[in-house]
N, C-alpha and C positions, 0 to 999 in steps of 0.2 A: 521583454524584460528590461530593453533600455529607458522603455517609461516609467516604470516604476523605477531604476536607479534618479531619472530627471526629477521624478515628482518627490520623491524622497529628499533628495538635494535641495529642492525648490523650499518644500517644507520644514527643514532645516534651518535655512537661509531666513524664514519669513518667524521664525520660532527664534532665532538668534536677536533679530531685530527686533521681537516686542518684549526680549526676557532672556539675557544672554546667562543671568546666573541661574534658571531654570531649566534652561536648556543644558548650560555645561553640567544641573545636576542630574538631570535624566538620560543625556549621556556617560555620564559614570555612572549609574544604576546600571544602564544596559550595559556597559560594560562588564561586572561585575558579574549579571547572570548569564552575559555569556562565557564570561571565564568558567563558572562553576558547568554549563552544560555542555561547553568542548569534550572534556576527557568522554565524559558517555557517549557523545555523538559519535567523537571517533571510534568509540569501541563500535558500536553500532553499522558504521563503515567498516570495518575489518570484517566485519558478522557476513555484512551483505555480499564482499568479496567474497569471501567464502561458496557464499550459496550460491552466487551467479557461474562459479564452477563448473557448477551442474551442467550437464552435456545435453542436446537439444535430443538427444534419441536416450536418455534416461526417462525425461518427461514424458515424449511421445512413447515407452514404452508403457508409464502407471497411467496415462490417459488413453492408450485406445485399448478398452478392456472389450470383448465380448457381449459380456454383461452393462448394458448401458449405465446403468443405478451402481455399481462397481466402479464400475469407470469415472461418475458425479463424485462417488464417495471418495476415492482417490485424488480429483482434482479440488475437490471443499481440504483434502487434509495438506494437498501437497503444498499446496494456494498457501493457505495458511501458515505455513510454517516457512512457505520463499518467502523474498524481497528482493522486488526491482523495479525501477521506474516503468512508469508507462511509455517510455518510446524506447522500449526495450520489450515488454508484456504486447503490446500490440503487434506490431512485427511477429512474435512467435505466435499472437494466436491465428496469423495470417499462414504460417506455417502448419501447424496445427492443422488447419481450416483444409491447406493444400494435401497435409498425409491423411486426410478421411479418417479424422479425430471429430465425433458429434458434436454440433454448437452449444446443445445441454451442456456437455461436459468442457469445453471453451470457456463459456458461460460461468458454470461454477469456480475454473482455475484462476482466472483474472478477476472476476469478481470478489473472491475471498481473496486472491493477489492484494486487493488494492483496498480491502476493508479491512481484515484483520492483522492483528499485528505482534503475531507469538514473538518476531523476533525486536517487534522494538518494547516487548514489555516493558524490561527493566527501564528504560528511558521513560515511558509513559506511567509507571507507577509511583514514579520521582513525584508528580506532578498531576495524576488525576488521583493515586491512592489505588492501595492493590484492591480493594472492592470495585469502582469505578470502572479499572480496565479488564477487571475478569468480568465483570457487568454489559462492558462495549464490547468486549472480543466473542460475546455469546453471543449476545445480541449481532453483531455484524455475520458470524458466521450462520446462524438462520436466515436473515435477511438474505446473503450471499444464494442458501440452498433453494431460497424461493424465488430469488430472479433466474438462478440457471433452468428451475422446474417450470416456470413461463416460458424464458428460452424456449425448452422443449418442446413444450406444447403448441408455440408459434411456428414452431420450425416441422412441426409434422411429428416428433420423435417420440413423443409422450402421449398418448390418445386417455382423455377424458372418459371415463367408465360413465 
């Protein structure tokens, strides 16, 4: 991360020096739409606080279902509708992996984890259009259901008719 703050700096610096009233005006641009997309971010942060709440034996109860395809459909919806970074989602699906939670359904939870994004709609609709993001969030959430169904079938759990 601290190359990209140098390189950014650097670029800066090299953008001042062939065009300083260019730069100060794409600096006040950027400024401007980052003013306008703070308040949603942070609502967005408050959302995710929220849901990171959630207690690690909630989860491990809607994912270790009986019914393996239960247990997917659970983790496609629960995925979906959390948010958390990935060195927070990996870790638990390490845990997961440890309480004999199937990788199918690992698979599907972090996977819609990190595709879909029920909770950052309102931010993404600013900015793709509520068509766009009900288009990506279906779209991702099929994609999601066919890589945990590979999963499955790699991992032994799923047998090919």
């Amino acid at each position: 991360m601290t190359g990209l703050y140098i390189a950014t700096g650097i670029a800066l610096l090299v953008s001042l020096f062939f065009d300083k009233s260019k730069t100060k005006s794409g600096l006040k641009k950027g400024w401007v739409k980052f003013s306008k997309t703070l308040p949603s971010y942070l609502k967005l942060l408050m959302i995710i606080s929220l849901v990171l709440l959630l207690s690690e034996d909630l989860i491990i109860t809607y994912l270790a279902q009986d019914n393996i395809f239960l247990g997917l459909l659970s983790s496609l919806i629960l995925g979906s509708l959390t948010m958390m970074p990935g060195f927070i989602a990996y870790p638990l699906a390490n845990i997961l992996v440890g309480r004999g939670v199937p990788y199918m359904v690992i698979a599907g939870f972090v996977t819609s984890l990190m595709l879909v994004g029920v909770v950052t709609y309102p931010l993404e609709k600013e900015y793709l259009g509520i068509k766009a993001t009900i288009l990506r969030n279906i779209m991702s959430f099929v994609v999601a259901a066919l890589i945990a169904i590979i999963a499955g079938i790699a991992y032994g759990e799923v047998f090919m008719i």
